[in-house]
N, C-alpha and C positions, 0 to 999 in steps of 0.2 A: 504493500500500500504506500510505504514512506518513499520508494523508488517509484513509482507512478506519479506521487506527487511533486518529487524532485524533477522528474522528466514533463510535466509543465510547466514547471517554474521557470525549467531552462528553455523550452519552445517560446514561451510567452517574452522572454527576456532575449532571445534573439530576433523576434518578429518584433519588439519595441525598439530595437536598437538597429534595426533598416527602418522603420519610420522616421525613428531620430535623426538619422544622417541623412536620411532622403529631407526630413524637413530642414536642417543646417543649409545644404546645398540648394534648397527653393528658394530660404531665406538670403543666400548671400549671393542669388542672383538676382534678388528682387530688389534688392538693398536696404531691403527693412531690416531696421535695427533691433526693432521693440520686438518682431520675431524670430530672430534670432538669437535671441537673447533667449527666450523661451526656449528656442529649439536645443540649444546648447543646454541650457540645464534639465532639462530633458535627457540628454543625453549623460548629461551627469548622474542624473537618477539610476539612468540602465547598467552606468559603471559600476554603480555601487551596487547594484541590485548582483551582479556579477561575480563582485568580490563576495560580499555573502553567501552567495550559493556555492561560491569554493570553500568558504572556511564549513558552511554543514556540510558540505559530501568528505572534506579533511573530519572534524569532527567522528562523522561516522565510521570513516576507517577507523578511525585510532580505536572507536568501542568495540571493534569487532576481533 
């Protein structure tokens, strides 16, 4: 069950992080600032969403 959930987490956090850059690159053809600025921490969010899902799948080796 915990690996099915971990294997959404990481599909979801990959399909958010090609919106994110796909929106980055809208935004910095567009020249809007103000979404870009969004779109970038956006993308901040998926990094971190990234790094946490490495440290529980670290985590769970180490319990096993």
């Amino acid at each position: 069950m915990k690996n099915a959930r971990t294997l959404f987490t990481f599909a979801g956090t990959v399909f958010a992080g090609r919106t994110a850059i796909r929106r980055v690159r809208q935004a910095r053809t567009d020249g809007d600032k103000l979404e870009l600025l969004d779109a970038a921490l956006n993308a901040a969010v998926v990094i971190s969403g990234v790094f946490i899902l490495v440290r529980q799948l670290r985590r769970k080796d180490e319990l096993e």
